[in-house]
mmJSON file of the N, C-alpha and C atoms, coordinates in Angstrom:
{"data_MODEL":{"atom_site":{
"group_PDB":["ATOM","ATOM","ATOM","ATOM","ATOM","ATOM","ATOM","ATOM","ATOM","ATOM","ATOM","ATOM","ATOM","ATOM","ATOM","ATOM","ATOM","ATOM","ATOM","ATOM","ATOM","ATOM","ATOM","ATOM","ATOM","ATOM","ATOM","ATOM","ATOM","ATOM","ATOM","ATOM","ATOM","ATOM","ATOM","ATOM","ATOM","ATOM","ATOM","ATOM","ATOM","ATOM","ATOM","ATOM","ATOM","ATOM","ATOM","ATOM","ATOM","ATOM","ATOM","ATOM","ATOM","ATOM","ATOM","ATOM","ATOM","ATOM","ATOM","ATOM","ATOM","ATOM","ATOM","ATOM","ATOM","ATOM","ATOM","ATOM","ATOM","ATOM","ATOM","ATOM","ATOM","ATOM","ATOM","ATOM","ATOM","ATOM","ATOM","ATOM","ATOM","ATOM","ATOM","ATOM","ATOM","ATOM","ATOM","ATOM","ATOM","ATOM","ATOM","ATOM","ATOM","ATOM","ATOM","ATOM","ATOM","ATOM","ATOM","ATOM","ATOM","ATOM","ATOM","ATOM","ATOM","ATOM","ATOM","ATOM","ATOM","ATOM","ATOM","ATOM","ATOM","ATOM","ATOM","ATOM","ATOM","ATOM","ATOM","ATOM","ATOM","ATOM","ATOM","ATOM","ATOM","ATOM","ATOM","ATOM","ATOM","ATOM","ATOM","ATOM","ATOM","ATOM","ATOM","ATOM","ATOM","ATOM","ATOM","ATOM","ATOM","ATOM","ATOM","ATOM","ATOM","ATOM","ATOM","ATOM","ATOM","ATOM","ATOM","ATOM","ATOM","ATOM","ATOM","ATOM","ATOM","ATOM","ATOM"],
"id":[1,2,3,4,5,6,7,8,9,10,11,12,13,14,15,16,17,18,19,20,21,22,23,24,25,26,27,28,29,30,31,32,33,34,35,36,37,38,39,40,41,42,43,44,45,46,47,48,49,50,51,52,53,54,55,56,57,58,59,60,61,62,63,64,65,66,67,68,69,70,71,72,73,74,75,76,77,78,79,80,81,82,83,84,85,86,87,88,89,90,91,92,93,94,95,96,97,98,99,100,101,102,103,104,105,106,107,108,109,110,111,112,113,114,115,116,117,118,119,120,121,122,123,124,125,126,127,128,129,130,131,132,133,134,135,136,137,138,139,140,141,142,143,144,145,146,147,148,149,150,151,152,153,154,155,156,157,158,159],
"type_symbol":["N","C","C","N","C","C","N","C","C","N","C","C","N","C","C","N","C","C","N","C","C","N","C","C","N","C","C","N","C","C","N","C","C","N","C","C","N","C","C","N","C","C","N","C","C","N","C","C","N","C","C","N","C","C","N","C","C","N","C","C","N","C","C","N","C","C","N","C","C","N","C","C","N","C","C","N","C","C","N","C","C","N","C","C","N","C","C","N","C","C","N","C","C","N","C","C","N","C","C","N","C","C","N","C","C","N","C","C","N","C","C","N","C","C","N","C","C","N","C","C","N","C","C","N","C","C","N","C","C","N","C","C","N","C","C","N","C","C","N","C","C","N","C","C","N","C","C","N","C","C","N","C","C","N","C","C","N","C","C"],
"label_atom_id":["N","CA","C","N","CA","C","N","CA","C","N","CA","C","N","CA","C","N","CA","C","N","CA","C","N","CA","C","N","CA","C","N","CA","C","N","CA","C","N","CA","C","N","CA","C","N","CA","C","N","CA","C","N","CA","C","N","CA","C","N","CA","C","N","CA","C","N","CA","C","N","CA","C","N","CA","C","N","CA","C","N","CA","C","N","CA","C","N","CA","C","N","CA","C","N","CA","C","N","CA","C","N","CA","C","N","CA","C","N","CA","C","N","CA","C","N","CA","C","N","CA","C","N","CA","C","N","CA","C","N","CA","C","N","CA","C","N","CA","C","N","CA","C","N","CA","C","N","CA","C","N","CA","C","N","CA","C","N","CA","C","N","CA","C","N","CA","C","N","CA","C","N","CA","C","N","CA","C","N","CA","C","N","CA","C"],
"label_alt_id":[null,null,null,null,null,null,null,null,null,null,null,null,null,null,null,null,null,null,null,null,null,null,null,null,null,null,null,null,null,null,null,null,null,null,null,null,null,null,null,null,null,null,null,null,null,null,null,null,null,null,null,null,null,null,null,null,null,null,null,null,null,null,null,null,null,null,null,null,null,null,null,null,null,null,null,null,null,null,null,null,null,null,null,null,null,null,null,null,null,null,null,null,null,null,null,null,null,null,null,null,null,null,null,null,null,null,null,null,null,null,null,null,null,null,null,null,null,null,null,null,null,null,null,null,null,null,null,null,null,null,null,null,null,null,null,null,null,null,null,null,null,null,null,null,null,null,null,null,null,null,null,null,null,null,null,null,null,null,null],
"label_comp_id":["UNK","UNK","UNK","UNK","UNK","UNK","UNK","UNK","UNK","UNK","UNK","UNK","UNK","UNK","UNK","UNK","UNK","UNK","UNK","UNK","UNK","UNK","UNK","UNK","UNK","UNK","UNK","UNK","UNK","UNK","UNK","UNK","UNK","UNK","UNK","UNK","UNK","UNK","UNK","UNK","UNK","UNK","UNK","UNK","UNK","UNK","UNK","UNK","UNK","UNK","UNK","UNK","UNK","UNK","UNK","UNK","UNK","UNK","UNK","UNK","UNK","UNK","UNK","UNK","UNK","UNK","UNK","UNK","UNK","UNK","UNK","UNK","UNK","UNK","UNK","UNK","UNK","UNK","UNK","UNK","UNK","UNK","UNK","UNK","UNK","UNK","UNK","UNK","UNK","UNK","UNK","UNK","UNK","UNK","UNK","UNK","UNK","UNK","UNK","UNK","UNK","UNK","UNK","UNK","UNK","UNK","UNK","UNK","UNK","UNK","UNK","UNK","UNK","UNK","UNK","UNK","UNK","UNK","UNK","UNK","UNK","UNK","UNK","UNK","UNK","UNK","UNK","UNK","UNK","UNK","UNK","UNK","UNK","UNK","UNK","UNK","UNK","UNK","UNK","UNK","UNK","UNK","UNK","UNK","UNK","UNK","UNK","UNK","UNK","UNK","UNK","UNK","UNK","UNK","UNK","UNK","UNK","UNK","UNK"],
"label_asym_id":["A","A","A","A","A","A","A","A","A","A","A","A","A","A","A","A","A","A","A","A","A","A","A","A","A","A","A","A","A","A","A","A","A","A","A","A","A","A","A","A","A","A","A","A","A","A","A","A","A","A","A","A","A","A","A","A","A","A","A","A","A","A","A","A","A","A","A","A","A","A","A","A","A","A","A","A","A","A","A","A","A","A","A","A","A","A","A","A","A","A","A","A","A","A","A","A","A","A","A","A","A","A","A","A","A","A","A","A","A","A","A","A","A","A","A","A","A","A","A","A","A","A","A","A","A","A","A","A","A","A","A","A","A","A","A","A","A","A","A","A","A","A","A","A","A","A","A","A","A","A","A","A","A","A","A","A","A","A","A"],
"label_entity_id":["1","1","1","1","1","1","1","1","1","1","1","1","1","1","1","1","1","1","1","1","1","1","1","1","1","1","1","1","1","1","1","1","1","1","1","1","1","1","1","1","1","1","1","1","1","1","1","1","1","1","1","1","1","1","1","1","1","1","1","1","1","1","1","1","1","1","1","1","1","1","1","1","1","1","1","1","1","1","1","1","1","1","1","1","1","1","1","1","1","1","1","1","1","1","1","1","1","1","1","1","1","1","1","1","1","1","1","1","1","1","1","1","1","1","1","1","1","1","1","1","1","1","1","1","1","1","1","1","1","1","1","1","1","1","1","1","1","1","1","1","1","1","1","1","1","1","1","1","1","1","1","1","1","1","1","1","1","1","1"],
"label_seq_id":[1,1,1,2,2,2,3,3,3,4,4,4,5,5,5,6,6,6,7,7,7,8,8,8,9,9,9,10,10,10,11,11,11,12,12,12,13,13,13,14,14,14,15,15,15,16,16,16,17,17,17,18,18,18,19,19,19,20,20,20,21,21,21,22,22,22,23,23,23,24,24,24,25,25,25,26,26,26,27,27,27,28,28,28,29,29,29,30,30,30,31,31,31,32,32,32,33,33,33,34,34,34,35,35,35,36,36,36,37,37,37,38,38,38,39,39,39,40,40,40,41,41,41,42,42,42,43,43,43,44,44,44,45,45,45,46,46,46,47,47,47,48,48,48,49,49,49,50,50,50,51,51,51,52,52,52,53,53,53],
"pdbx_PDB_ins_code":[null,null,null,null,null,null,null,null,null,null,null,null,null,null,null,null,null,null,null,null,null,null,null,null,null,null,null,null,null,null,null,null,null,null,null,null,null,null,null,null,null,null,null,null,null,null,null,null,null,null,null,null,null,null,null,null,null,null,null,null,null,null,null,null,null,null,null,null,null,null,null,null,null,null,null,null,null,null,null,null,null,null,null,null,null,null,null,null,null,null,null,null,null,null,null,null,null,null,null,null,null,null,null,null,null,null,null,null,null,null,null,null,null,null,null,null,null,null,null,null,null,null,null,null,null,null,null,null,null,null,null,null,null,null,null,null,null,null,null,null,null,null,null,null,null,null,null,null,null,null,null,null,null,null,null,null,null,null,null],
"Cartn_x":[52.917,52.178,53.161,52.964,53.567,53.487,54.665,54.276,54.527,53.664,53.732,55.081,55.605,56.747,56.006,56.977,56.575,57.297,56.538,56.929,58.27,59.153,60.773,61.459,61.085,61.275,61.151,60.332,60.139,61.175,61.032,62.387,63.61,63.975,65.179,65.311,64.475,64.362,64.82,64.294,63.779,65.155,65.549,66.793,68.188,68.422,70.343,70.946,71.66,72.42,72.872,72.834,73.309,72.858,71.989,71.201,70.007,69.261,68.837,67.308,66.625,65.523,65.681,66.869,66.714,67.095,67.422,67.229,66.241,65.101,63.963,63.298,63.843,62.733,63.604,64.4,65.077,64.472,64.563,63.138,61.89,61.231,59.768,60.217,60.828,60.916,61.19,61.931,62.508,60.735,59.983,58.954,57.814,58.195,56.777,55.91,56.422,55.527,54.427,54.976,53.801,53.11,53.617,52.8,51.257,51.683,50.972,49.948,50.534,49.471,48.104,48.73,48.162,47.004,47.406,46.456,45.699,45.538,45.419,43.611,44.391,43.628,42.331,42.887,42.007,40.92,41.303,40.345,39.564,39.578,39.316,37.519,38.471,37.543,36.535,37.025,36.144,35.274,35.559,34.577,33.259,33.853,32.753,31.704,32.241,31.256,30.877,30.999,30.172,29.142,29.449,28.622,27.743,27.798,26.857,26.853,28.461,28.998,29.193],
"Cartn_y":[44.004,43.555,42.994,41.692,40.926,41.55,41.972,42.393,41.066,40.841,39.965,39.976,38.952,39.206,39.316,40.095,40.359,38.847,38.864,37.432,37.759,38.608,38.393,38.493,38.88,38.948,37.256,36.354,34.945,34.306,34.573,33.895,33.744,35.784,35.338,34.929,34.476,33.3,32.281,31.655,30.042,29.857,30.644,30.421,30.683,29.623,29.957,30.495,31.743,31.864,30.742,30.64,29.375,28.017,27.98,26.511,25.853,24.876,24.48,25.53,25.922,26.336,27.747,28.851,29.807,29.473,28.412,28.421,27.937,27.022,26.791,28.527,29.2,30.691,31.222,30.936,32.089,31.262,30.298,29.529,29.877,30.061,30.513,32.263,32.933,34.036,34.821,33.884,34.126,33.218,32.935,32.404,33.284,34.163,35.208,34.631,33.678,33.088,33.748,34.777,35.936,36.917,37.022,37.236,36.444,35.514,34.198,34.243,33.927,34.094,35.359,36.226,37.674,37.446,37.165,36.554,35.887,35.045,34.035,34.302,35.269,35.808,36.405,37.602,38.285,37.712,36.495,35.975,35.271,34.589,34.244,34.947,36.312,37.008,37.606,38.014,37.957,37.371,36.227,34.653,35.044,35.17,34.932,35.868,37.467,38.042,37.89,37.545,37.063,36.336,35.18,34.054,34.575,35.709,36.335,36.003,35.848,35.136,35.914],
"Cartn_z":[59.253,58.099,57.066,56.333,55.587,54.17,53.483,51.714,51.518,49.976,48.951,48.389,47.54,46.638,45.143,44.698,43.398,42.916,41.431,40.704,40.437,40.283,40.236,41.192,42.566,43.655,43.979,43.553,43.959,42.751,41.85,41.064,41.723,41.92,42.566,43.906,44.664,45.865,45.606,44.223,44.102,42.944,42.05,41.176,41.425,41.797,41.809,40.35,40.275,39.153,39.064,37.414,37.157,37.318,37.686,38.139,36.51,37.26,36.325,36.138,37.19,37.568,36.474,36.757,36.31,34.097,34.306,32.47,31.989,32.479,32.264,32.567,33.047,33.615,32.216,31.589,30.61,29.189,28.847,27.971,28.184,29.078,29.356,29.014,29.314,28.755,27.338,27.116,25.244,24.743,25.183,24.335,24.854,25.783,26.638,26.884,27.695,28.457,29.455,29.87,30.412,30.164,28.482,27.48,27.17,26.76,26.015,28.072,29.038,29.756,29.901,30.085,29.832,29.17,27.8,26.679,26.653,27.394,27.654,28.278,29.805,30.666,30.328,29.548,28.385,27.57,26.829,26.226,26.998,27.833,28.77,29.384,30.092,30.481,29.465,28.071,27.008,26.714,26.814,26.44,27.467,29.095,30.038,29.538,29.961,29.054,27.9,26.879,25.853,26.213,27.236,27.513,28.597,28.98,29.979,31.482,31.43,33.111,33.339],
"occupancy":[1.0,1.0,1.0,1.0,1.0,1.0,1.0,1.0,1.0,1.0,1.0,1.0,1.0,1.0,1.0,1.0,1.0,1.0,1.0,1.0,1.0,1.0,1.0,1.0,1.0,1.0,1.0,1.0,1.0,1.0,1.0,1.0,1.0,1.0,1.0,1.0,1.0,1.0,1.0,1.0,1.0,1.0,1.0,1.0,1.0,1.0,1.0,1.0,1.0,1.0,1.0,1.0,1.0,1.0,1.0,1.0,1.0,1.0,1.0,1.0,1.0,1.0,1.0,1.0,1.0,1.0,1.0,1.0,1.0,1.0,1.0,1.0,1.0,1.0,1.0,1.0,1.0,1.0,1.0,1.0,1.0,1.0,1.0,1.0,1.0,1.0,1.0,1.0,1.0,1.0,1.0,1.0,1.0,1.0,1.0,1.0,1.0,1.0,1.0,1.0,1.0,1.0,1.0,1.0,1.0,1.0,1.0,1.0,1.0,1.0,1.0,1.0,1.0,1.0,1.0,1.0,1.0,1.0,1.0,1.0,1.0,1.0,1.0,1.0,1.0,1.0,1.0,1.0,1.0,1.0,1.0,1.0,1.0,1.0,1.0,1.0,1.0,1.0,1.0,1.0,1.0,1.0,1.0,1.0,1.0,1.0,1.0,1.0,1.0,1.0,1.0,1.0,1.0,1.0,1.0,1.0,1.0,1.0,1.0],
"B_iso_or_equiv":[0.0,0.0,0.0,0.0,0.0,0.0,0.0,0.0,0.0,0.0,0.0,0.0,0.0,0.0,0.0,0.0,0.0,0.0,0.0,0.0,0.0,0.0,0.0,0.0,0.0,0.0,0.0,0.0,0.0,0.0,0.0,0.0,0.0,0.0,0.0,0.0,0.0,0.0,0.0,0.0,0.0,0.0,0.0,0.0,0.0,0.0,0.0,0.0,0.0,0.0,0.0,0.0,0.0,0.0,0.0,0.0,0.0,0.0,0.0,0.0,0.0,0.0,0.0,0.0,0.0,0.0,0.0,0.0,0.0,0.0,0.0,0.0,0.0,0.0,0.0,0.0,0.0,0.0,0.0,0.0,0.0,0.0,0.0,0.0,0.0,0.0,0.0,0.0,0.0,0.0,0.0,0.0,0.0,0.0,0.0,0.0,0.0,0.0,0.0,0.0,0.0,0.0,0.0,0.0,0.0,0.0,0.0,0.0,0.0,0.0,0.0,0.0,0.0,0.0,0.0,0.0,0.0,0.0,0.0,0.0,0.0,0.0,0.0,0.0,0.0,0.0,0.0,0.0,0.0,0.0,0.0,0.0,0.0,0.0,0.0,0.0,0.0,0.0,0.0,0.0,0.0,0.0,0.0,0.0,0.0,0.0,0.0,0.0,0.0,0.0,0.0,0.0,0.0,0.0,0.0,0.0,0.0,0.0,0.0],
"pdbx_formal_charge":[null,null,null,null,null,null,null,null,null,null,null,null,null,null,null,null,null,null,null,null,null,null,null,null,null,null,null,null,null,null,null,null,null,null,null,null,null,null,null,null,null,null,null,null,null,null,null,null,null,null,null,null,null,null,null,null,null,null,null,null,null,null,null,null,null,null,null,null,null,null,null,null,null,null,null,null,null,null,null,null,null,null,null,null,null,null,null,null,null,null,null,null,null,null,null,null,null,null,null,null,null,null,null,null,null,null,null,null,null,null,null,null,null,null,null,null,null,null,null,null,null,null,null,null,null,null,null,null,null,null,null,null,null,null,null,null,null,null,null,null,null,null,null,null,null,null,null,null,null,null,null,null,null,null,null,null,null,null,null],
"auth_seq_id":[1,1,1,2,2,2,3,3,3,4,4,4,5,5,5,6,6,6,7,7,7,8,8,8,9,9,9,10,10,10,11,11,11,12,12,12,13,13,13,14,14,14,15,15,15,16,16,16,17,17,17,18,18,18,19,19,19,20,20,20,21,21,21,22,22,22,23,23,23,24,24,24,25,25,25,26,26,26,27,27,27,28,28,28,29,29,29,30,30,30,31,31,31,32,32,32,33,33,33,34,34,34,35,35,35,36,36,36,37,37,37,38,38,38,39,39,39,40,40,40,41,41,41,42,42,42,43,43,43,44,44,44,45,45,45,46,46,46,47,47,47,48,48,48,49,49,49,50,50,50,51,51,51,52,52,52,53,53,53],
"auth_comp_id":["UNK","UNK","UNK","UNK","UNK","UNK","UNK","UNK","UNK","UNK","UNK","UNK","UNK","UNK","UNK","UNK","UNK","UNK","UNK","UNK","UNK","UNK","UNK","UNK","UNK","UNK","UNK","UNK","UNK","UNK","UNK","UNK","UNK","UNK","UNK","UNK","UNK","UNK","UNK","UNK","UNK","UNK","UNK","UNK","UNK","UNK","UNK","UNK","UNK","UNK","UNK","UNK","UNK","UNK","UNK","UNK","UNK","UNK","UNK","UNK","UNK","UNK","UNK","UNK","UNK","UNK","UNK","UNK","UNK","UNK","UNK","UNK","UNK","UNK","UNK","UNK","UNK","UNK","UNK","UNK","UNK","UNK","UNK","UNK","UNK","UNK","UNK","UNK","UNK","UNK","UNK","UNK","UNK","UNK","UNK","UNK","UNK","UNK","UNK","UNK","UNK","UNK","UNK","UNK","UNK","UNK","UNK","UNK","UNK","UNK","UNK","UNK","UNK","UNK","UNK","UNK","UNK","UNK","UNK","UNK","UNK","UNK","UNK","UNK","UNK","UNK","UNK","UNK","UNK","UNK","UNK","UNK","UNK","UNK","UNK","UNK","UNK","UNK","UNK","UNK","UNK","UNK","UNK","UNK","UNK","UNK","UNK","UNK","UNK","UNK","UNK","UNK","UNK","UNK","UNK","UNK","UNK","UNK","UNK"],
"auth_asym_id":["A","A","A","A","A","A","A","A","A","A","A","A","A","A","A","A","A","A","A","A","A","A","A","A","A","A","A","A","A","A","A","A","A","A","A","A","A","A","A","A","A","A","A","A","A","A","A","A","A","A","A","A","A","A","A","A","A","A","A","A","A","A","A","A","A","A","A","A","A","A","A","A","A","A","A","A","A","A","A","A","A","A","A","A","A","A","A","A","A","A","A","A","A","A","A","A","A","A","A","A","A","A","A","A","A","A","A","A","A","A","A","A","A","A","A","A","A","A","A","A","A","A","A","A","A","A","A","A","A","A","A","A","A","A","A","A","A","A","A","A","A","A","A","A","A","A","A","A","A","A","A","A","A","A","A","A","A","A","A"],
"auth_atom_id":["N","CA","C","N","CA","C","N","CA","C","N","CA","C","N","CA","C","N","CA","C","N","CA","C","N","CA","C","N","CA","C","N","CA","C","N","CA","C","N","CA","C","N","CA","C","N","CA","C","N","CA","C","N","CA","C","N","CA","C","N","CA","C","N","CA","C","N","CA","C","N","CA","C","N","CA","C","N","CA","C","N","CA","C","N","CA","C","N","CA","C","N","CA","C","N","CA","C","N","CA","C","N","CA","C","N","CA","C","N","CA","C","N","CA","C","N","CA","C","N","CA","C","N","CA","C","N","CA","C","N","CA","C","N","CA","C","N","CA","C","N","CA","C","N","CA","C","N","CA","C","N","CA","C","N","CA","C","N","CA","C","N","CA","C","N","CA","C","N","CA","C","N","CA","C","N","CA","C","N","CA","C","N","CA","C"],
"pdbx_PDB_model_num":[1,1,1,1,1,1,1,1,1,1,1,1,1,1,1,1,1,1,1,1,1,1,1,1,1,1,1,1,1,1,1,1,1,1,1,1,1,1,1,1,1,1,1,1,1,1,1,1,1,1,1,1,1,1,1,1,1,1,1,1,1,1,1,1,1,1,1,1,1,1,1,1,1,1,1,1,1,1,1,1,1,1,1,1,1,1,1,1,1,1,1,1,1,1,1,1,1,1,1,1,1,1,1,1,1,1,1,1,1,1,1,1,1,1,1,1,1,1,1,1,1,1,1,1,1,1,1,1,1,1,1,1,1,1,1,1,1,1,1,1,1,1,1,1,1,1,1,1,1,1,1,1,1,1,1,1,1,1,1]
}}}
């Protein structure tokens, strides 16, 4: 049976220390970027229920 990768488990796949990939991932982080998604999510799902989805 195949595990999933966790989302930092796929970073460090896809980012070479030092490369260009992992400082665009260190900008998306100093701005919480998976924060601001989270949030995102939340309201989101808020809205539907409100709207009776």
């Amino acid at each position: 049976m195949r595990r999933e990768q966790t989302p930092a488990e796929r970073i460090r796949a896809v980012c070479s220390p030092g490369g260009t990939t992992i400082e665009g991932m260190k900008v998306l982080e100093a701005h919480d970027f998976y924060g601001m998604i989270a949030e995102m999510c939340d309201r989101c799902i808020d809205r539907a229920y409100a709207l009776g989805k």
